[in-house]
C-alpha positions as CSV (number, residue, x, y, z in Angstrom):
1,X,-5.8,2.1,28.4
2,X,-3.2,0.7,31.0
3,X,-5.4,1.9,33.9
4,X,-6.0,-2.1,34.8
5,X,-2.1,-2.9,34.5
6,X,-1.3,0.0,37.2
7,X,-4.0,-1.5,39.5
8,X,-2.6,-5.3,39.3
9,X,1.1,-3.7,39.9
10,X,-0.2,-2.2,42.9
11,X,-2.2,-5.3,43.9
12,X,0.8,-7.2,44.0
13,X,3.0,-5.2,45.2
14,X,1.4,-5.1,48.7
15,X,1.5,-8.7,48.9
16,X,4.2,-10.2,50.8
17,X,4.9,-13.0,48.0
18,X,8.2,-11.1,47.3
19,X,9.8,-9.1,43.8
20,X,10.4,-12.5,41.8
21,X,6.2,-13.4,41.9
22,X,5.4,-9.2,41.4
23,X,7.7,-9.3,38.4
24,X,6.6,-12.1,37.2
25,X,3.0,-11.5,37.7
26,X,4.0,-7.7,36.0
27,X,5.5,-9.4,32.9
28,X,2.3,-12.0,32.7
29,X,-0.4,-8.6,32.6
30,X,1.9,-6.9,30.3
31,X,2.5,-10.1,28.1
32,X,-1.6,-10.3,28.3
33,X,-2.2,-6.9,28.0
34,X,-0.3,-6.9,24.6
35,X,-2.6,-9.8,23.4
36,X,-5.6,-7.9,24.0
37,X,-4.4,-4.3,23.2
38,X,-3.5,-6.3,19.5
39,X,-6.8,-7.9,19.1
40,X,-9.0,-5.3,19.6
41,X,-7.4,-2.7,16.9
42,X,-8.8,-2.6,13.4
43,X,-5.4,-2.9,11.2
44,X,-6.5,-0.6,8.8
45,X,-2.6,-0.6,7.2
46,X,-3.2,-4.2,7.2
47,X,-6.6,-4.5,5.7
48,X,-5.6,-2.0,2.8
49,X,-2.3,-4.0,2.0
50,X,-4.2,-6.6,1.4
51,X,-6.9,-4.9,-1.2
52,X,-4.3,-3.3,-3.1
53,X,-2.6,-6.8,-3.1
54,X,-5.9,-8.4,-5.0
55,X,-6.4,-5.0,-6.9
56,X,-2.5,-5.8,-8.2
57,X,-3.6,-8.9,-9.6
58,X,-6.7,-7.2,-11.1
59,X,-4.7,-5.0,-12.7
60,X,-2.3,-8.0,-14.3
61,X,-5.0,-9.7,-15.6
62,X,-6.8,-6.5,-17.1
63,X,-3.3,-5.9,-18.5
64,X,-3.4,-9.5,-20.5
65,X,-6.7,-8.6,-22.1
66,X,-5.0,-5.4,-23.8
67,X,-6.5,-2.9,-20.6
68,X,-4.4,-0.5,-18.8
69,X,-6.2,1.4,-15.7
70,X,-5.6,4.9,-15.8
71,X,-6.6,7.7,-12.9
72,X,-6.3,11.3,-14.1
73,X,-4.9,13.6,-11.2
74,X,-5.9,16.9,-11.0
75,X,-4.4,19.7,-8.5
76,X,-5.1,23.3,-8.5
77,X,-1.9,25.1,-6.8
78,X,0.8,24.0,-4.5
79,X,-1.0,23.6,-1.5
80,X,1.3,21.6,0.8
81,X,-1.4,19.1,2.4
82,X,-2.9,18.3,-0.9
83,X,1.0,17.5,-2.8
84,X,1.4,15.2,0.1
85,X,-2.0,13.1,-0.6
86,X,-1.5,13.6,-4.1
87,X,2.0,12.5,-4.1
88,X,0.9,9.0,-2.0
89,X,-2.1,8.2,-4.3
90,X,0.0,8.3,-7.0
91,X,2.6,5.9,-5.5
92,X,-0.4,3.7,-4.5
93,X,-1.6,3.4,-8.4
94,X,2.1,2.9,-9.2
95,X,2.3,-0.5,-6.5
96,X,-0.9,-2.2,-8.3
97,X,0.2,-0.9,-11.9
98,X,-2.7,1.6,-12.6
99,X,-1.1,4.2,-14.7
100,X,-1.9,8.1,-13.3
101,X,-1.5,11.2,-15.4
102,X,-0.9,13.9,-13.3
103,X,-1.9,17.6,-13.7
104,X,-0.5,20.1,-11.7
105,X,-2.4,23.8,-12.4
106,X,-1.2,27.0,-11.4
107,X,-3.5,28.3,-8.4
108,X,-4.5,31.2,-10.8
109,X,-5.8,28.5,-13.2
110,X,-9.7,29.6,-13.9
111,X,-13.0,27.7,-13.3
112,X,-13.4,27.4,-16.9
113,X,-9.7,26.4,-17.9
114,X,-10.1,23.6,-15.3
115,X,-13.8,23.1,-17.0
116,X,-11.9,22.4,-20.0
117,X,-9.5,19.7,-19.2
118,X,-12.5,18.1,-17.2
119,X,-14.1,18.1,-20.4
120,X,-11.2,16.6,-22.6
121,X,-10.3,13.5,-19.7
122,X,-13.9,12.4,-19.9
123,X,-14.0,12.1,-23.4
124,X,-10.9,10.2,-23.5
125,X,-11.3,6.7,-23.7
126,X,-8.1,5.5,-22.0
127,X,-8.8,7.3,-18.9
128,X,-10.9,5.2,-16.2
129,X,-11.1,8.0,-13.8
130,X,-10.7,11.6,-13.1
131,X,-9.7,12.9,-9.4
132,X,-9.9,16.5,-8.6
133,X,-7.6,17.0,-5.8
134,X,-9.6,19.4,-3.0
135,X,-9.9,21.8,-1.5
136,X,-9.9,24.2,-4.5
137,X,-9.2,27.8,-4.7
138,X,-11.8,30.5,-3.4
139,X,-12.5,31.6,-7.4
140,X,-13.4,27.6,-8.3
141,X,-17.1,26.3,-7.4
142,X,-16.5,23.2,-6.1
143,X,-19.9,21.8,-6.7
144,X,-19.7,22.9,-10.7
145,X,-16.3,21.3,-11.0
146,X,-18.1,18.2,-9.0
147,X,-20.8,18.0,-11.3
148,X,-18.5,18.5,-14.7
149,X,-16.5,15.2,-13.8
150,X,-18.3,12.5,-15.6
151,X,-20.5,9.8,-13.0
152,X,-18.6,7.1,-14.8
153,X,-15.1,8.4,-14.1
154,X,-16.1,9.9,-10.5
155,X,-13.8,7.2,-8.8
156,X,-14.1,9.6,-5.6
157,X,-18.0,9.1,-5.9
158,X,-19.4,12.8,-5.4
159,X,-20.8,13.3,-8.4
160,X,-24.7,13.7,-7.7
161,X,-25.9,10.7,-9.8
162,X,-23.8,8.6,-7.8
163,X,-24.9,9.9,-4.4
164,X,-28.3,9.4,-5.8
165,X,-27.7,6.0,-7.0
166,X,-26.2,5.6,-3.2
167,X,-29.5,6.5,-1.8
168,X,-31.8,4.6,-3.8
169,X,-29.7,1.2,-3.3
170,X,-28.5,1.1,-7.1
171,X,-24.5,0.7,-8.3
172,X,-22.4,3.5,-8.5
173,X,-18.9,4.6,-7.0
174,X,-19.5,5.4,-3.6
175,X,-17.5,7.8,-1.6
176,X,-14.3,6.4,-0.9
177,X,-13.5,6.6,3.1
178,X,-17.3,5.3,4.0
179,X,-16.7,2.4,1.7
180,X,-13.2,1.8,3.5
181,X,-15.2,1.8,6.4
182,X,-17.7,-1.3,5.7
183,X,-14.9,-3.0,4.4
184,X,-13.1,-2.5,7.4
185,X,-16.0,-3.9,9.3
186,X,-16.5,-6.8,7.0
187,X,-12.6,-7.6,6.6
188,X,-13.0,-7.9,10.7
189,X,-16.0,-10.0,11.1
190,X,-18.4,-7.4,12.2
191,X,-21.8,-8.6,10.4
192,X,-23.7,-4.6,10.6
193,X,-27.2,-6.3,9.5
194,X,-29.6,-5.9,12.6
195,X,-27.1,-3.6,14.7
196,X,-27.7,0.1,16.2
197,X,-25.2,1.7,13.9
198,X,-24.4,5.5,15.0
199,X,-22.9,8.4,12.9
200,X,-21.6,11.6,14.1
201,X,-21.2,14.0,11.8
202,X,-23.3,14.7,8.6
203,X,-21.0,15.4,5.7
204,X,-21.7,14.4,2.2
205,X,-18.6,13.2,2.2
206,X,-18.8,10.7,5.4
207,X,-21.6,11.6,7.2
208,X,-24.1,11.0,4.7
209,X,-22.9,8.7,2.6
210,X,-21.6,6.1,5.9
211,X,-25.3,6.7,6.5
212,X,-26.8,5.2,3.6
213,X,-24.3,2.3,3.2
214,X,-25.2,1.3,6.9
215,X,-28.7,1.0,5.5
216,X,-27.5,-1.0,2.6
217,X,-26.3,-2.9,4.9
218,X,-29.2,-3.7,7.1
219,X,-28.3,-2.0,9.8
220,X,-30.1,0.6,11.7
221,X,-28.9,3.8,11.5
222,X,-28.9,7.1,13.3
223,X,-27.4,10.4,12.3
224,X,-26.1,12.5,14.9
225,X,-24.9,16.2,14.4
226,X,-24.3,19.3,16.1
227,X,-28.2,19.6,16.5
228,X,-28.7,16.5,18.3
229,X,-30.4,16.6,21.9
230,X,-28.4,14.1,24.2
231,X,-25.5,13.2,22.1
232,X,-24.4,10.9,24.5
233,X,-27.4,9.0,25.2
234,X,-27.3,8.4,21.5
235,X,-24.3,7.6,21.1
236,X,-24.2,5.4,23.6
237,X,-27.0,3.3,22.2
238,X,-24.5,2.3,19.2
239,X,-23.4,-1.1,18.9
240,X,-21.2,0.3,15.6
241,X,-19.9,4.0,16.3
242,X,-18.4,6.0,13.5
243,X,-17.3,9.4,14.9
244,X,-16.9,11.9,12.1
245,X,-17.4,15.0,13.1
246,X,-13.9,17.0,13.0
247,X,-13.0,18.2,16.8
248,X,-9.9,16.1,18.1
249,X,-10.8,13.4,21.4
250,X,-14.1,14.8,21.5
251,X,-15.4,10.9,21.6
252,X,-14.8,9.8,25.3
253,X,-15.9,6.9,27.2
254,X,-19.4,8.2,28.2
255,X,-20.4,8.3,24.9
256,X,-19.3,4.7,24.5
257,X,-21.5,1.6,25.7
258,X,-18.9,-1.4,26.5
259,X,-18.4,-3.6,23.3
260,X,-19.0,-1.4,21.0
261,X,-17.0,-1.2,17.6
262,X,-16.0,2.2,17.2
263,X,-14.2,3.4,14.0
264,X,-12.4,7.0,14.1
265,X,-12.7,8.7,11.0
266,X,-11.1,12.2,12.4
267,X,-7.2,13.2,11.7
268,X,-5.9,15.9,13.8
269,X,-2.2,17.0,14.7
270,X,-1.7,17.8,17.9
271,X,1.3,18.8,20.3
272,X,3.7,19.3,17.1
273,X,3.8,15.9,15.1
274,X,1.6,13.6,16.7
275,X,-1.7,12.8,15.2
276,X,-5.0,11.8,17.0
277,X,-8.3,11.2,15.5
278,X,-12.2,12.3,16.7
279,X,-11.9,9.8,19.4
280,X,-9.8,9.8,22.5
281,X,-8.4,6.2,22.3
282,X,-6.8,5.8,25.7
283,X,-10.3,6.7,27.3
284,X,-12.6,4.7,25.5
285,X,-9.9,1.4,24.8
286,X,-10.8,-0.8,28.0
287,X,-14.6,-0.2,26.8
288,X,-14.8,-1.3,23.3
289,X,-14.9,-4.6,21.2
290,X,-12.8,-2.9,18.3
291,X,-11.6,0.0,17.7
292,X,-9.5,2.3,14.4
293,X,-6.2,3.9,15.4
294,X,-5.2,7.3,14.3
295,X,-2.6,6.8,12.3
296,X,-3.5,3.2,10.5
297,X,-6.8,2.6,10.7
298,X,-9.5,4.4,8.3
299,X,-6.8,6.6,6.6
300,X,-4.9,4.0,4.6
301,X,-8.3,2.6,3.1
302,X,-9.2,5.8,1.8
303,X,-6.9,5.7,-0.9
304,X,-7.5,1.6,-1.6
305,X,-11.1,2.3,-2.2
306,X,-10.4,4.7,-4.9
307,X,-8.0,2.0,-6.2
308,X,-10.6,-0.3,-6.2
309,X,-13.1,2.3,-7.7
310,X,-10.7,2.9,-10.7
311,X,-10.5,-0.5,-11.4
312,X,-14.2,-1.2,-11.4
313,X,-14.4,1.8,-13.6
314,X,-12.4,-0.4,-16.2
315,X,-14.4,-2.8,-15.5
316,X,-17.4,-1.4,-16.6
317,X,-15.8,0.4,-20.1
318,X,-14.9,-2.9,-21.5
């Protein structure tokens, strides 16, 4: 990423046009550098302040017609992970005043007691939407507990109806990080109609999904996964990238044509504390148009989606 500064500091520095004109030329690159290196990152913190922003006014006037959003939280045991992104969902309903009911199960809670309170929140008509908080534990099917959600309340959008009414271009809630993505692209002035748009990874919760919204969108659309002959040649085609496919800074620059839009889905922890995504960022950054960091770039729109999809969810119950 500052591979080009280090070559203009050298440049200059074996010029005779003494320090004041290398510092000063050092200072111009860096004050440049900082102009681009802003201008070519996605702000997904940004972007997702700004939905929850519009769905807090949503909310206000929902409020003034007598309706109150409410998200059901559901989490089976204590693992640490899952408190921590059940804890910040919750705040996040809390900043745009959709109430949440949280229920915290004991880990040795059965598939059919959780059955049963699945049962109860969708027959209750002040709840908008139900979230079960996964992974679940080993004894709980997570495809029956999937399926037992009701489609109208699946704000995360894996129930099967709504995957199908994904597929088959209808409305329905759509999985929540593909949707951040397209919003992402839209909210940056990427038009996806016409464009080679490439997916790594095949999961039903990205993969897939990112797949059939790309389509939605007019674009056209290949799925890569660990199958695919030439994964670079692929990829490389891509004028939109979305790397998905869990194995930290597998993404380099050869699998990156220059100009390309590349969003990194991936979250990995690495050396201790710092995070990285899918992609390796300092390789690929001189090559691409736009690019998502990891931190603050699809993570933060995960949770506005599912904002947006509770509220919609109101929407629709009126």
């Amino acid at each position: 990423m500052y591979g080009f500064i280090s070559k203009w500091i050298c440049y200059w520095k074996n010029l005779s046009f003494g320090c004041k004109v290398e510092t000063a030329m050092v200072k111009y690159l860096l004050d440049e550098r900082k102009g681009v290196f802003m201008n070519k990152i996605i702000d997904g913190k940004k972007i997702s302040s700004d939905i929850k922003e519009e769905l807090k006014e949503e909310v206000r006037l929902l409020k003034e017609q007598g309706i109150s959003v409410t998200l059901a939280v559901i989490q089976v045991g204590s693992d640490p992970a899952s408190t921590v992104y059940v804890g910040n969902k919750k705040k996040a309903c809390e900043y745009v005043g959709i109430c949440s009911l949280s229920y915290e199960l004991k880990e040795e809670t059965t598939q059919e007691e959780l059955l049963s309170l699945i049962g109860e929140l969708n027959h209750r008509n002040d709840v908008n939407g139900i979230l079960v908080q996964l992974p679940l534990p080993e004894h709980i099917r997570e495809d029956v507990i999937v399926k037992a959600i009701s489609p109208k309340k699946d704000v995360d959008g894996f129930h099967p109806e709504n995957v199908g009414l994904l597929n088959t271009g209808q409305k329905g809630f759509v999985s929540c990080t593909p949707a951040g993505v397209i919003e992402l692209l839209k909210r940056s002035g990427i038009v996806i109609k016409g464009k080679e748009c490439v997916v790594i990874g095949r999961s039903n919760i990205v993969g897939k999904p990112m797949a059939a919204l790309f389509i939605r969108e007019d674009g056209t659309v290949t799925v890569c996964h660990s199958k695919t002959a030439d994964l670079k040649k692929v990829a490389k085609r891509a004028d939109i990238l979305v790397a998905a496919l869990g194995k930290p800074k597998f993404i380099n620059r050869e699998y990156v044509k220059e100009g390309a839009v590349v969003i990194d889905v991936g979250i990995h922890r690495m050396e201790g504390k710092k995070l990285c995504g899918d992609v390796d960022f300092d390789d690929v950054y001189d090559l691409v148009s736009l690019i998502t960091p990891v931190p603050g770039g699809v993570g933060p729109m995960t949770i506005a989606m599912l904002l947006k999809n509770c509220v919609e969810s109101a929407k629709r119950m009126i």
